[in-house]
C-alpha positions in Angstrom: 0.0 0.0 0.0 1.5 3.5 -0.9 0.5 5.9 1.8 -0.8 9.4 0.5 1.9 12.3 1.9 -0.8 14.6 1.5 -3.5 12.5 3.7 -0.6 12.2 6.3 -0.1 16.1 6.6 -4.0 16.8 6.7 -3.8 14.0 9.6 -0.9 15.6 11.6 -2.9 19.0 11.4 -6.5 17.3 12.9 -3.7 15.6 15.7 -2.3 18.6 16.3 -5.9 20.8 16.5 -7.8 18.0 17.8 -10.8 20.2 16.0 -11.7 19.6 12.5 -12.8 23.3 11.8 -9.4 24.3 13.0 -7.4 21.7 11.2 -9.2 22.6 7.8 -9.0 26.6 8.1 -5.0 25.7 8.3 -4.9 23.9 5.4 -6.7 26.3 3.7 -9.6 23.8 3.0 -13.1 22.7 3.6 -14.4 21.2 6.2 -16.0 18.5 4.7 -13.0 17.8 2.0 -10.7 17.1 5.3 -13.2 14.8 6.8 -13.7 12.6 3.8 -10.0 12.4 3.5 -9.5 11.2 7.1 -12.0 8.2 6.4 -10.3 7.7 3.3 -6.6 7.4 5.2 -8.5 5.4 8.2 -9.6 3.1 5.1 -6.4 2.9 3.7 -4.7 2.1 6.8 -7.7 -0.2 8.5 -7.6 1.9 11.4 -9.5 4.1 13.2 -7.4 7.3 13.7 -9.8 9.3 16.2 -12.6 9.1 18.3 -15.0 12.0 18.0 -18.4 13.2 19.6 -20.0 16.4 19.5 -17.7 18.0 22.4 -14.0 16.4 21.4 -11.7 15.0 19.0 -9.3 12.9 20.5 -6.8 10.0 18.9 -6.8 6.8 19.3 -3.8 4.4 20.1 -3.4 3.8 16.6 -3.8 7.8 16.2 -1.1 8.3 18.3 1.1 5.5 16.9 1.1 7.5 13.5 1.2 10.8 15.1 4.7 9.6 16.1 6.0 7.6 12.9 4.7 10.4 10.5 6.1 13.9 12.0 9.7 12.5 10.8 8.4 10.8 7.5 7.3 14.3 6.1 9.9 16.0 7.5 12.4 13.3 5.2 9.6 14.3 2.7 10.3 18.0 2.8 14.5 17.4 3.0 14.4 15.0 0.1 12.2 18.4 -1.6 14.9 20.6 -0.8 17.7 18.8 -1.9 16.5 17.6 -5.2 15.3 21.7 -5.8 18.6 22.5 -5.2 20.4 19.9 -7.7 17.8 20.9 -10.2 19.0 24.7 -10.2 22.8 23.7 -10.3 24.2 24.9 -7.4 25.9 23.2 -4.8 25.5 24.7 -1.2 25.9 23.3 2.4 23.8 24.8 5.4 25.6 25.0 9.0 22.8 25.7 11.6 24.2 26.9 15.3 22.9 27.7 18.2 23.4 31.4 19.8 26.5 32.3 21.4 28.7 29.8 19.0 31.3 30.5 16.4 31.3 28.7 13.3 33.1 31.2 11.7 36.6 29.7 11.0 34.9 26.3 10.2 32.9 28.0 7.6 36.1 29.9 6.2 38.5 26.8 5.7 35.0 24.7 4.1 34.5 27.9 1.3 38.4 28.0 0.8 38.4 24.0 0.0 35.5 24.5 -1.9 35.6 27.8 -4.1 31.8 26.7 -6.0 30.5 25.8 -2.6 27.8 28.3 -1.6 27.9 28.0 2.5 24.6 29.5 3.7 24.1 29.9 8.0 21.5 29.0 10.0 20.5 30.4 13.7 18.7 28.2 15.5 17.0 27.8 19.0 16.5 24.7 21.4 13.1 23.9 19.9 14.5 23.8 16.6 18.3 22.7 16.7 17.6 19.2 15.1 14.7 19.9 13.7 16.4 21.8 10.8 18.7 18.6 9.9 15.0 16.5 9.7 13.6 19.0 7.4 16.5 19.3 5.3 17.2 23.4 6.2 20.4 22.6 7.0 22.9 19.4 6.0 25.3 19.8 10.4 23.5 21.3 13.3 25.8 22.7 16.0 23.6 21.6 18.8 23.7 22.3 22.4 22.5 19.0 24.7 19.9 17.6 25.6 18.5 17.1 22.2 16.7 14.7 20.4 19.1 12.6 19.2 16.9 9.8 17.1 18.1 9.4 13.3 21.2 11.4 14.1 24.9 11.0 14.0 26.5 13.5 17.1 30.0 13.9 17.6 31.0 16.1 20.8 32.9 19.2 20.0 33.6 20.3 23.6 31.4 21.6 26.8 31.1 25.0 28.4 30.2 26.1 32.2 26.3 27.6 32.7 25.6 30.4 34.7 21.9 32.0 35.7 21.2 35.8 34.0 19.3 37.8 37.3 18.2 41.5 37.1 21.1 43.7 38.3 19.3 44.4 41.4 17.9 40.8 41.9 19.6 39.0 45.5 21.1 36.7 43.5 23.4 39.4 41.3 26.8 39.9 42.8 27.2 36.5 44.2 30.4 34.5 43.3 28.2 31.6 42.4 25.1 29.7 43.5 23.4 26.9 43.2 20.4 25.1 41.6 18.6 24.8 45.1 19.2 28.9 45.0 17.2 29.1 41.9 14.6 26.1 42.3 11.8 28.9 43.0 12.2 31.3 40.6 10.3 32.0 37.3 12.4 30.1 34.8 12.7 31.5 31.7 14.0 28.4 29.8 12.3 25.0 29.1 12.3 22.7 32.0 13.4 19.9 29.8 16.7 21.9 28.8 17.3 22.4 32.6 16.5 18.6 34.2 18.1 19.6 36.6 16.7 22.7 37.9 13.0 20.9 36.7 13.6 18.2 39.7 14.7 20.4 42.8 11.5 22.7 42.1 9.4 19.8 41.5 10.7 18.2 45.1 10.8 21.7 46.4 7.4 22.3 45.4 6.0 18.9 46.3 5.6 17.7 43.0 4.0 20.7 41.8 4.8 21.8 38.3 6.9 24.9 38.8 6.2 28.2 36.7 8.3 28.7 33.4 7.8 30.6 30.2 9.9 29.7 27.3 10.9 32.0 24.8 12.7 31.7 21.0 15.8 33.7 21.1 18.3 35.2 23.7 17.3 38.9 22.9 13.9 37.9 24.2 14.6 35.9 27.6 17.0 38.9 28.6 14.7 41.6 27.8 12.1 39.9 30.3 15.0 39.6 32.9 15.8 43.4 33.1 12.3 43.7 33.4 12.3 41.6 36.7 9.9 38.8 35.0 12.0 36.0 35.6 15.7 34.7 35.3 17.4 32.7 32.2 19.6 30.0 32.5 22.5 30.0 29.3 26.0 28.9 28.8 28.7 31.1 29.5 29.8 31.5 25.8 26.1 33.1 25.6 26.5 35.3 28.6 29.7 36.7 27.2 28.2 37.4 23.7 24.9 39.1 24.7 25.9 41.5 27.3 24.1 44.4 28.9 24.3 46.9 31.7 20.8 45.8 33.1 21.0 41.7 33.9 24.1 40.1 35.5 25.6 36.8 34.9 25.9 34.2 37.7 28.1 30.7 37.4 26.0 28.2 38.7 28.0 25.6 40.7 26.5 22.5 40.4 24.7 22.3 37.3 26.5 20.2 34.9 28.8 22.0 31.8 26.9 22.2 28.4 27.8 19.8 25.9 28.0 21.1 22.2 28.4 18.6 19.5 27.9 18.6 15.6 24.8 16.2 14.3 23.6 15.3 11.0 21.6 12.9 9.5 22.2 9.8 10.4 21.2 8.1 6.8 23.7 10.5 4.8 26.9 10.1 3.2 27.4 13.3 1.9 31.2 13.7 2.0 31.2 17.3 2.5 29.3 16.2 5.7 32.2 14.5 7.0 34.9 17.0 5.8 33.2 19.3 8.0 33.1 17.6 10.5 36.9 17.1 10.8 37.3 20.7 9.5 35.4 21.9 13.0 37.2 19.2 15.2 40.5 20.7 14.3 39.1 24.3 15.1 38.3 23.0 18.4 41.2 21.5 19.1 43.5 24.3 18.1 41.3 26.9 20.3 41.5 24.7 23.5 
């Protein structure tokens, strides 16, 4: 059976809404029309994708099961898309995504010398979106920053940095030598939880199992803008401190949270060999700045 892509993405938006009215204003079609193609997937598949009354939509197990296993089928989808646009038009180009506060500047220098006809484009990502960009084809390496989702990747650690809290300038934290994550554990976190275990599982214990308050934001500029406004602290790496600095918000080392690992990832399924050259090519910059 050859499973229709474009059944699979109206499916992912219903998942994703759980509300057919929703789901079918974001595909820019009618109601009905993304109805009768659900029954036709659930058909094609001999499985009933989502159970629905007159008050909820809500998957099923076997909903959920391709919830899961279809997200990184269209994102393949899309990469394959990108990659074969790119072939068709004649150029040759290679994508290096990185996260804030990391230089891939000489990395990118030595490639483009190698490679005169090699168009090198850059790519700034965030922690939501670090490997999402390799799964989608937006970029061929990700410079990520741990923990990540590391399914269908190749990583290979580059080196690891200490992390320190960013407090107003007049917060009771700001001036201290260091602290630690107990110090922070009830505080608005401006970071995801996730990116933080740590910090996540003192304020959960502190808090007796209570979900503790966070707000996550998409860039840097953001998260410090809402610290000098008293709204919260951030948690970053100390290469990211040192790049985005600012009179308002101070930058704290925090003892005991483990360093930050940063490490290059790609696909794990590619053998592109200017993959690999890269890869060696930003090994040796590391080692030579260490």
């Amino acid at each position: 059976m050859d499973v229709d892509l474009r059944k699979l993405r109206y499916f992912v938006a219903v998942a994703e809404e759980l509300h057919f009215g929703r789901a079918a204003a974001r595909l820019h079609i009618a109601q009905p029309v993304l109805s009768r193609q659900i029954r036709a997937l659930e058909a094609e598949l001999r499985a009933q994708l989502f159970r629905r009354d007159k008050r909820s939509t809500e998957l099923t197990e076997a909903g959920r099961q391709l919830l899961e296993d279809t997200r990184p089928l269209l994102a393949a989808a899309e990469a394959l898309r990108r990659r074969v646009a790119t072939a068709a038009r004649g150029t040759s180009a290679f994508t290096v995504a990185f996260m804030p506060g990391i230089t891939v500047t000489d990395a990118v220098r030595e490639l483009s010398s190698r490679h005169p006809g090699l168009a090198v484009d850059l790519l700034r990502t965030t922690w939501e979106d670090q490997t999402e960009v390799l799964h989608d084809g937006r970029a061929d390496v990700s410079v990520i920053r741990l923990p990540a989702d590391r399914r269908g990747l190749s990583v290979r650690p580059l080196f690891h940095e200490p992390r320190v809290a960013v407090v107003r300038t007049d917060h009771r934290l700001a001036g201290k030598e260091s602290v630690r994550v107990t110090d922070l554990a009830d505080e608005h976190l401006l970071n995801n939880p996730d990116a933080i275990p740590e910090w996540r599982d003192v304020a959960l214990e502190i808090r007796d199992g209570t979900a503790p308050r966070w707000r996550e934001f998409r860039s840097v500029e953001e998260k410090l803008e809402h610290v000098a406004a008293g709204r919260g602290i951030a948690v970053i790496p100390r290469s990211t401190s040192e790049y985005y600095t600012r009179p308002d918000v101070a930058h704290v080392p925090v003892e005991d949270l483990p360093p930050n690992e940063v490490c290059l990832a790609w696909v794990a399924t590619r053998r592109s060999r200017t993959i690999f050259e890269f890869a060696e090519i930003y090994a040796d910059v590391v080692a030579r700045s260490d």
